[in-house]
TIMITI-15410 format. One record per residue: residue number from 0; residue in one letter; x, y, z of N, C-alpha, C in turn. Coordinates in steps of 0.05 Angstrom, whole numbers. Atoms other than C-alpha are relative to their C-alpha. Layout:
residues N
[NUM, A, [X, Y, Z], [X, Y, Z], [X, Y, Z]] ...
//
This chain:
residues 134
[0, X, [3, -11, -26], [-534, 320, -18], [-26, 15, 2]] [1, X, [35, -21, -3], [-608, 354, 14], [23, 23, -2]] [2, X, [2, -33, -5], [-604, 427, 15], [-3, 3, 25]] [3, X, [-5, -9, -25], [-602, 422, 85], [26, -2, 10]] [4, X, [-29, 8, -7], [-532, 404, 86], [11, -28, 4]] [5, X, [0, 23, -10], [-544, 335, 107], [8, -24, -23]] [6, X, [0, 16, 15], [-530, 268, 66], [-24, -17, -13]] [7, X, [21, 19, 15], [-580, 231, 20], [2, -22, 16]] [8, X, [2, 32, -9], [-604, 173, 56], [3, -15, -14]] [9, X, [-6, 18, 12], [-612, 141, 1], [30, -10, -15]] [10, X, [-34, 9, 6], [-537, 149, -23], [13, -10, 24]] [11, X, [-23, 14, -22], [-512, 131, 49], [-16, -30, 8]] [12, X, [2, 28, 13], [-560, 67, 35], [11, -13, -10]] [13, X, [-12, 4, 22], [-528, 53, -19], [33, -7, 13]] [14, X, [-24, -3, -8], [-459, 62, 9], [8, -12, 25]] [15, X, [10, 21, -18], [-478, 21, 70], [3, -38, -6]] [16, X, [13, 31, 11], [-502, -44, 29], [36, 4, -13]] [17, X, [-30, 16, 10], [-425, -39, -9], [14, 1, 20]] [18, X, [-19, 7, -17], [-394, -30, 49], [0, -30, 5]] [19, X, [4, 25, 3], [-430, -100, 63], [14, -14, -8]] [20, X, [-6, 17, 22], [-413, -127, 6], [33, -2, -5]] [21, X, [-33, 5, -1], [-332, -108, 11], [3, -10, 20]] [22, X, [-17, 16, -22], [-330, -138, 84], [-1, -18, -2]] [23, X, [6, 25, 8], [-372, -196, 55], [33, -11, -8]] [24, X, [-25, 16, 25], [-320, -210, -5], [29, 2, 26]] [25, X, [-24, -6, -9], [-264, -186, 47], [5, -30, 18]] [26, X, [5, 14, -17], [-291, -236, 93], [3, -34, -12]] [27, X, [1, 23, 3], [-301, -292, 55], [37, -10, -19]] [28, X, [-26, 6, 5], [-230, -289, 16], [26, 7, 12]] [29, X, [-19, -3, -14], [-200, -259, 79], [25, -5, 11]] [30, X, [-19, 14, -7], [-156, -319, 104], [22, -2, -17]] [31, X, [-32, 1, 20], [-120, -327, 39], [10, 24, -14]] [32, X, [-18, -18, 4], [-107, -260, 19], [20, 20, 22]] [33, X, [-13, -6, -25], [-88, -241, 89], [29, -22, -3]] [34, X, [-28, 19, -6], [-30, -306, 88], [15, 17, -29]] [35, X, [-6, -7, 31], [-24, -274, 5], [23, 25, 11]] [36, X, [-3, -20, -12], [-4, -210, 39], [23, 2, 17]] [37, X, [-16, 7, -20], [36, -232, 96], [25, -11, -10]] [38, X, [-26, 10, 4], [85, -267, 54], [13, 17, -21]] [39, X, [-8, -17, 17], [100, -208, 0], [39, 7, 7]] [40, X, [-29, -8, 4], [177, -202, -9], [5, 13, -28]] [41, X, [-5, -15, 16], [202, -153, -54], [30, 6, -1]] [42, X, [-23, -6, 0], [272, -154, -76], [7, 20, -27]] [43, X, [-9, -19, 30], [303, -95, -121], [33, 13, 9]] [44, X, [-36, -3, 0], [378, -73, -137], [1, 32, -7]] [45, X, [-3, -36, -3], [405, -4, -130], [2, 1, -30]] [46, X, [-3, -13, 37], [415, 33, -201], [25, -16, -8]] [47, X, [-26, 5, 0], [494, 13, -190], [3, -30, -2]] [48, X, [3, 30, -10], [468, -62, -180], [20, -11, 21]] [49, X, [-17, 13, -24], [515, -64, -115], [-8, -5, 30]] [50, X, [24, -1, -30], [457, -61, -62], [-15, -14, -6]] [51, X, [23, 13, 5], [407, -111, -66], [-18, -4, 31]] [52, X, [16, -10, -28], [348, -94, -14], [-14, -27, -2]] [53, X, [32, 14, -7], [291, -142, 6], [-14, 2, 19]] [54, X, [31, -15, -21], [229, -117, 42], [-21, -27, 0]] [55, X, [25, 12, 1], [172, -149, 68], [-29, 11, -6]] [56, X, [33, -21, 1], [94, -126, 64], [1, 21, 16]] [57, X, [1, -26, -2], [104, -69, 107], [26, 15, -5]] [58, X, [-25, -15, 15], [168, -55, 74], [27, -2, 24]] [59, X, [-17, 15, -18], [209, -82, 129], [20, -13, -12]] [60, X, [-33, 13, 14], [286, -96, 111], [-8, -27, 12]] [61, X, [-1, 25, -18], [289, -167, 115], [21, -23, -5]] [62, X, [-30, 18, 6], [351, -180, 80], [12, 29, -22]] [63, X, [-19, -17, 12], [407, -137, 46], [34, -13, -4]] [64, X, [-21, -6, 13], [463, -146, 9], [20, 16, -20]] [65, X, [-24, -16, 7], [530, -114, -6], [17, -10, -17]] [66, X, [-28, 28, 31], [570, -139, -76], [22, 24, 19]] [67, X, [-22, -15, -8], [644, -130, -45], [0, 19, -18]] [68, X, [-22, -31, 13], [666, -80, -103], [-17, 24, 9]] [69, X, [9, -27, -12], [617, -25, -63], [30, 8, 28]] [70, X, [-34, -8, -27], [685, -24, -11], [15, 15, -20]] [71, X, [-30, -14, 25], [729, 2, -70], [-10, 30, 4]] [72, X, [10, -20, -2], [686, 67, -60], [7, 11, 30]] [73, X, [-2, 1, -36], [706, 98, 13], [-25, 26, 6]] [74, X, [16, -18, 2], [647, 144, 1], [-25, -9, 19]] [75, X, [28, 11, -15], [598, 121, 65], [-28, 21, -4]] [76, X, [32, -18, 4], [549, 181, 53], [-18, -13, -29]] [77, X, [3, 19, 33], [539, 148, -21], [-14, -24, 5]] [78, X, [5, 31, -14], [534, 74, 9], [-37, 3, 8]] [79, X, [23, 10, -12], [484, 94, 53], [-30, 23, -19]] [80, X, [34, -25, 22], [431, 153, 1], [-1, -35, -21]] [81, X, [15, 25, 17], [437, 78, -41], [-13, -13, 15]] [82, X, [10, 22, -15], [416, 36, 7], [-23, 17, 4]] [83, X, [22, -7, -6], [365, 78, 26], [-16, 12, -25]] [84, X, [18, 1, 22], [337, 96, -44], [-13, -30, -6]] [85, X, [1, 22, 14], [342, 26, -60], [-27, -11, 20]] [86, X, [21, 5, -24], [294, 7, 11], [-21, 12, -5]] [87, X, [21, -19, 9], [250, 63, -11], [-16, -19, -35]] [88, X, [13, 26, 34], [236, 28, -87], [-7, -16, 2]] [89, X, [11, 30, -13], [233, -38, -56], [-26, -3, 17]] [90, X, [24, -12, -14], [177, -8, -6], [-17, -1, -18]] [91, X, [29, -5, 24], [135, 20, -60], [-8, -29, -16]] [92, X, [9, 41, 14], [137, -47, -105], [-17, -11, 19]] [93, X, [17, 11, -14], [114, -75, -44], [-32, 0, 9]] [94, X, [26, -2, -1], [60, -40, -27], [-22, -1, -23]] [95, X, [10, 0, 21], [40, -43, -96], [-5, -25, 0]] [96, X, [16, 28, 9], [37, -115, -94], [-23, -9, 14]] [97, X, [20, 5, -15], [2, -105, -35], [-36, 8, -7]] [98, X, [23, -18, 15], [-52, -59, -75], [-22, -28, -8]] [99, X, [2, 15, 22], [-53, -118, -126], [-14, -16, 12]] [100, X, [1, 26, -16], [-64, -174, -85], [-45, 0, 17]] [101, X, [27, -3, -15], [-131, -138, -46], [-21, 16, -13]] [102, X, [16, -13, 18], [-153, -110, -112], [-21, -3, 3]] [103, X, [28, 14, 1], [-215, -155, -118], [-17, 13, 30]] [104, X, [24, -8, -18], [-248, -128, -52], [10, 23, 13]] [105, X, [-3, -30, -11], [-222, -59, -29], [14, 19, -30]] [106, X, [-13, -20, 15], [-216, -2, -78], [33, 8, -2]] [107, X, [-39, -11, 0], [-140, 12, -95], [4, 31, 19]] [108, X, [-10, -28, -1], [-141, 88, -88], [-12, 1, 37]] [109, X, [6, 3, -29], [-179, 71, -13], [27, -6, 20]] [110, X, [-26, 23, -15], [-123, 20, 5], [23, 16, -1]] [111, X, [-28, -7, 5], [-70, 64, -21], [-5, 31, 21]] [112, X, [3, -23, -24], [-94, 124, 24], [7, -13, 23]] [113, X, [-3, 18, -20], [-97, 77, 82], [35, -5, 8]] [114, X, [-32, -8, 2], [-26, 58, 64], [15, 15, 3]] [115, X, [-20, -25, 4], [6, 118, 56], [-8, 17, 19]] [116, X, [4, -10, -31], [-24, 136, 128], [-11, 30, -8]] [117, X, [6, -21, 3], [-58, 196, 91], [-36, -2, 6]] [118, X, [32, -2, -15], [-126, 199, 134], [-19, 20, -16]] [119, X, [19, -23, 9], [-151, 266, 108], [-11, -12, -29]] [120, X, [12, 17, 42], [-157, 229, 25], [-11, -20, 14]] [121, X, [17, 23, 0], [-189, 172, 59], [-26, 7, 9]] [122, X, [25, -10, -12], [-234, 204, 103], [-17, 24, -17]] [123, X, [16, -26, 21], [-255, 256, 48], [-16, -21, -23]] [124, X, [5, 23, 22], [-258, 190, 1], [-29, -10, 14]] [125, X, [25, 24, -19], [-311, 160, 56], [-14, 25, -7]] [126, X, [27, -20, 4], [-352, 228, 60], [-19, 6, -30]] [127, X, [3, -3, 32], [-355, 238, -17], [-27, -30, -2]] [128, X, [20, 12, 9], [-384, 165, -21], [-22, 2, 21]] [129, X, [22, -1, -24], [-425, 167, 41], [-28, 22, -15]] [130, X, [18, -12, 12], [-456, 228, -1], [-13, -3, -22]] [131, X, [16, 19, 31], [-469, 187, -68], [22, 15, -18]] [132, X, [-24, -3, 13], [-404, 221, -97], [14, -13, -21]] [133, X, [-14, 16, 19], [-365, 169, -115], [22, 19, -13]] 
//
């Protein structure tokens, strides 16, 4: 960074030309990791193995099952902290595969800010490189 407060041109050069270069690669392997993406199912089983979730890429229930012997339990507050741990686990996997999948042309720890709708780590992530940070 100058001593004036301002940013190195030459680091937000720099940081410019990869941006390029990740919309390039984004661009040119866009279509199939976008369909790659789009079809992510993620199935995982409660601890008790009597909930079995399945999420899609944005973690979207998109199927659930109940083994009868969870009825033998008349405990619905129970039923439902599994079901919803189990949705929660199945989420993360997901987005993890989603990480995986767009490794090759967006930084993980970028994507996973983005993800996890935490603006302030992304936008601190952008200023840092914008300044030659990294």
């Amino acid at each position: 960074m100058e001593s004036s407060g301002q940013p190195d041109a030459a680091a937000m050069r720099a940081y410019a030309d990869e941006l390029r270069d990740m919309f390039q690669r984004i661009n040119d392997a866009g279509l199939e990791l976008h369909a790659e993406a789009r079809a992510v199912q993620i199935t995982e089983k409660s601890r008790d193995g009597l909930v079995s979730v399945t999420v899609g890429a944005r973690g979207q229930i998109v199927g659930l099952d109940l083994d009868p012997r969870i009825y033998r339990r008349t405990d619905a507050r129970h039923l439902a902290d599994t079901i919803i741990d189990t949705v929660h686990r199945a989420a993360a996997r997901a987005q993890e595969r989603i990480a995986e999948i767009f490794d090759p042309v967006i930084p993980r720890a970028e994507l996973m800010a983005h993800l996890d709708g935490d603006l302030e780590t992304a936008m601190t992530r952008l200023a840092d490189r914008m300044e030659g940070m990294k």
